[in-house]
N, C-alpha and C positions, 0 to 999 in steps of 0.2 A: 521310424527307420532313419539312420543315421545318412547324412547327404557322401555323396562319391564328388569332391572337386578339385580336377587338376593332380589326379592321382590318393588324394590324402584322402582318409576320414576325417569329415568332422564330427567332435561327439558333443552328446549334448550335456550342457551343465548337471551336476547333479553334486548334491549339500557332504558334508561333512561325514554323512552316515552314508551315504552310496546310495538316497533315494534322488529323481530327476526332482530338478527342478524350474518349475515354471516361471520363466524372465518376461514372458509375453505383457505381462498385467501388470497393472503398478501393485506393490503390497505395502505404500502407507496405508493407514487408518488412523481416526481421530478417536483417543481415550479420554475421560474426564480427566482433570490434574485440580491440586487445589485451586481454590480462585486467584486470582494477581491483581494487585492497584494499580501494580508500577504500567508503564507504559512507553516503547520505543517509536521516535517518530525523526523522519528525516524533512530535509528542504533540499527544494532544489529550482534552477530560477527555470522562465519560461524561455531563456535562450537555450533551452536545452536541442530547440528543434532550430536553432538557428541555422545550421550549415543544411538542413533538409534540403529541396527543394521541388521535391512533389510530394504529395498526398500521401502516397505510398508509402515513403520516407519517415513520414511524421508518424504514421500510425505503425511503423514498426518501432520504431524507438520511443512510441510511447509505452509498448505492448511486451518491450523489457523494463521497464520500468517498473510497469504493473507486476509483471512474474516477479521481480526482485521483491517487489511490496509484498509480495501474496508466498514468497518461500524462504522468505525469511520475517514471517508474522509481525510486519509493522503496523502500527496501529494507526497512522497517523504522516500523511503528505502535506509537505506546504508548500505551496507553489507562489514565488516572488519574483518580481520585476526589480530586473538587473539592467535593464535597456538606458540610455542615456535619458534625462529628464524630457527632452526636448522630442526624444522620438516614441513617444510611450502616445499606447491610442486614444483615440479620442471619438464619443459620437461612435463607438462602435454597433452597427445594428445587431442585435442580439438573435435575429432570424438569420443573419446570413454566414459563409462560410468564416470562422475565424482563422486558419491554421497562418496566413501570412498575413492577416491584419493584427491580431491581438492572441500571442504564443499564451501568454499564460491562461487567457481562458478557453482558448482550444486544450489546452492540455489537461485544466481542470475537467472539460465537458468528458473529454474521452476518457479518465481516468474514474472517473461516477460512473459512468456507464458500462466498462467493465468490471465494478464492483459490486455493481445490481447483480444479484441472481439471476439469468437469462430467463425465467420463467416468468419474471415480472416488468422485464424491459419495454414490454407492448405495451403496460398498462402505464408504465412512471415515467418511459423517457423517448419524448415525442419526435418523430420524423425530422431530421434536423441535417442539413448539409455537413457539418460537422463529421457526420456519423456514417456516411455514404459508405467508407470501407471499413467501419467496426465490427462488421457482422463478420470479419473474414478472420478476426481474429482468434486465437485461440484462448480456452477457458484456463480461466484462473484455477477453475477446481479447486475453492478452500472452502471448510467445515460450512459457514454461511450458504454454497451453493449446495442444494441439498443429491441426495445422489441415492437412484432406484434401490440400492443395496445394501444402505445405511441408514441407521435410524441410529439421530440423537435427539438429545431431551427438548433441545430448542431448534426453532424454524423461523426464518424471515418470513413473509407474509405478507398479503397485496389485499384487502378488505377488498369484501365484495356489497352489492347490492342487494343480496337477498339476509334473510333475517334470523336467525339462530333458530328462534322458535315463539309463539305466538303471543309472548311475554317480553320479544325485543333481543338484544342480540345482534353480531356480525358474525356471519362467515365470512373465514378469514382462505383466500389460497394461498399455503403453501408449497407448493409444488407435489402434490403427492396424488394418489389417483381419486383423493375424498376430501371436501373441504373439510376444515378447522372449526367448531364451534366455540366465540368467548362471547361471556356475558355482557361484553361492552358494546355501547352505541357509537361504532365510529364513522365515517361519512368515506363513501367507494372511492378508492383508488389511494390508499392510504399506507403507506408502507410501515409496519410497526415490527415486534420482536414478540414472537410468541414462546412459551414455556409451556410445552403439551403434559397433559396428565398423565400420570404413570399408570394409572386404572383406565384411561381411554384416552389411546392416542386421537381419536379425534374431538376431543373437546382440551381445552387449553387456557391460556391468562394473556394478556399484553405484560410484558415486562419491562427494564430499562434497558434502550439498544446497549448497553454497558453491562449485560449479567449476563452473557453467556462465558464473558470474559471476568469478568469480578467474582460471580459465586462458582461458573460450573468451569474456570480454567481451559475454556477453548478460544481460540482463535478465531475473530470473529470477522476477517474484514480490517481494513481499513478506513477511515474520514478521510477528505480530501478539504485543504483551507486555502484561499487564495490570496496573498498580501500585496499591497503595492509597492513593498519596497524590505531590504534585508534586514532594516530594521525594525519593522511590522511584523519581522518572522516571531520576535521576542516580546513585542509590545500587546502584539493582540494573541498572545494563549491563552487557551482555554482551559488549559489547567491552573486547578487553584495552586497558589505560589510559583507557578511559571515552570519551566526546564531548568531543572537542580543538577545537572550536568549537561553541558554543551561540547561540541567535536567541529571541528571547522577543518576542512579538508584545502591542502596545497602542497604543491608539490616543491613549497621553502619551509614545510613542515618537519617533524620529527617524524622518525621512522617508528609501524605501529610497535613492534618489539622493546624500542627504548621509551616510547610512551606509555608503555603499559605494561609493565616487567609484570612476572608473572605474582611475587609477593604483595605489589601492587591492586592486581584485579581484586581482592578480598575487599580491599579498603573502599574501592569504588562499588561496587554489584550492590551498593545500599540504596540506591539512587530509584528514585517514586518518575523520573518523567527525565530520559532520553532523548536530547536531540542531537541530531548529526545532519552538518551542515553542508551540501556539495555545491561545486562554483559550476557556472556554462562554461564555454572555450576560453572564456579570458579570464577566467578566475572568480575568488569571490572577492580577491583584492579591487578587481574593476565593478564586484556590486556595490562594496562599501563607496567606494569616487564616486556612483550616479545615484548614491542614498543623500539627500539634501541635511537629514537629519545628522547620518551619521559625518557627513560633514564639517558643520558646525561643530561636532564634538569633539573633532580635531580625528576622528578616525578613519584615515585613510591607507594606502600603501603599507606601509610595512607596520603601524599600526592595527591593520583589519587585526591581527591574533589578537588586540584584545580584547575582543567582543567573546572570546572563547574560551573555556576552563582547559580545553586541550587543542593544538593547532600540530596536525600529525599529516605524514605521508605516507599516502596508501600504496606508494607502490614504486619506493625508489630506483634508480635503475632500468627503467623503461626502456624496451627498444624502441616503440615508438616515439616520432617527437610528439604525438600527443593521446591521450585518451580519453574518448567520448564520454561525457557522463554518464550514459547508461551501463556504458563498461564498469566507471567510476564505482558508478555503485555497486553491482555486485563485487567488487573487488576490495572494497571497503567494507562492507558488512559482513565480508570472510572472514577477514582480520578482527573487524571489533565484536563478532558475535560471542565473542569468549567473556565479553562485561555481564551479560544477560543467560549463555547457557547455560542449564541445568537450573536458572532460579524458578521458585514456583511461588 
């Protein structure tokens, strides 16, 4: 029945063909696509939580973050120390709260822990001050966390203690109302990537946490890396031959339109390993000044762009005089998601 308010009907949506249609429920769903090598991944430093200054605070802007990470399928977080040399922690106790002793690994801890599948949290990621208001956060919900009404070919999964079968063996939990049986001997509490069989979904393989993403084309989640410094972001990757294109975000950058004209995007979408780099409040020109390294190499101030194959702005003309990184970023990954869409 259609609502009476304020005099009007309101009617209820209905498609192209004149059937209703239901808006209540989300209608993504996750399809197989070919597999992909390539890989997007951003940085961003631990002053991101600098202007916070409760609890609260911190775990909301870390928990856009996460949503940016998780909807626009990044593979790949680097969290780096932008802080001056001199005030960077020290002797940090790894039991107790970090969020205003040491940003960047509060920020790492909370970002692993909403990338675990909630069903495995109890058993991987232990009681921890840190984590006091995670629980309040909402789900990421990508392919990785598994969902009553979907079934794909791969499952994260939490080893258990009991034994396949009398031959040796783990059961594995995936989330599902029956454990997982694989032939392998792994030791409880063990977080691995299962590949179930297509003749019985409850027996399956350990795979490479990297093939739901290389052979079967989903979206698997993101890693999170923590570096001490912005040029650690580039020194210590873990892909082989490094980031074959880099994005360095400011707002004395180009604009993304004249960066990236659209004859342009062909030339670039060839690219195996994505990185795109965002600054805290004071830029990433002030993370290059408290990099020691980057330094000595004489790159500093109006320098920083050359650490980057492109130095763009994501949003000229702001009304505010400033925006937050986690703003930054979704706003960013609007603009540049055109290097990456549609490739498979």
């Amino acid at each position: 029945m259609a609502y009476n308010y304020g005099g009007q009907t309101k009617k209820r949506k209905v498609s192209e063909y004149g059937d209703y249609v239901d808006t209540s429920k989300p209608t993504a769903f996750f399809q197989p696509t070919e597999g992909r090598s390539w890989t997007v991944s951003i940085a961003v430093p631990g002053s991101i939580i600098a202007l916070c200054k409760r609890d609260d605070q911190r775990t909301t802007v870390i928990n856009h973050l996460a949503r940016a990470l998780a909807v626009f399928a990044v593979d790949e977080v680097v969290i780096f120390d932008d802080s001056e040399p001199h005030q960077r922690p020290r002797n940090v106790d790894p039991n107790a709260y970090m969020g205003d002793m040491d940003p960047c690994g509060y920020v790492e801890h909370l970002l692993n822990y909403l990338e675990v599948p909630p069903f495995m949290r109890r058993a991987l990621m232990p009681i921890h001050p840190n984590l006091r208001g995670a629980g309040l956060l909402p789900s990421l919900d990508m392919p990785s966390h598994p969902h009553p009404s979907e079934w794909l070919p791969y499952r994260e999964g939490v080893t258990t203690s009991q034994s396949a079968s009398a031959q040796g063996g783990t059961m594995v939990d995936v989330g599902g109302k029956s454990y997982v049986a694989i032939e392998d001997d792994i030791p409880p509490n063990t977080r691995i990537t299962v590949q179930l069989d297509e003749q019985d979904e409850f027996r399956g393989a350990p795979v490479h946490p990297d093939a739901p993403r290389t052979e079967g084309g989903y979206y698997w989640g993101y890693s999170v890396r923590k570096c001490s410094s912005l040029a650690a972001v580039f020194e210590q990757c873990g892909f082989e031959g490094g980031y074959d294109l880099s994005i360095g975000t400011s707002e004395r950058g180009t604009p993304i339109p004249n960066a990236f004209p659209e004859k342009k995007i062909k030339d670039l979408s060839g690219f195996q390993h994505l990185l795109i780099v965002f600054g805290g409040p004071r830029g990433i020109e002030h993370a290059a000044e408290c990099d020691p390294a980057l330094q000595e190499m004489g790159v500093i101030r109006g320098r920083t762009k050359e650490l980057f194959d492109h130095w763009i702005n994501i949003l000229p003309g702001q009304g505010s005089r400033t925006i937050r990184t986690d703003e930054a970023i979704f706003i960013g990954l609007t603009g540049l998601r055109r290097l990456w869409e549609g490739r498979s």
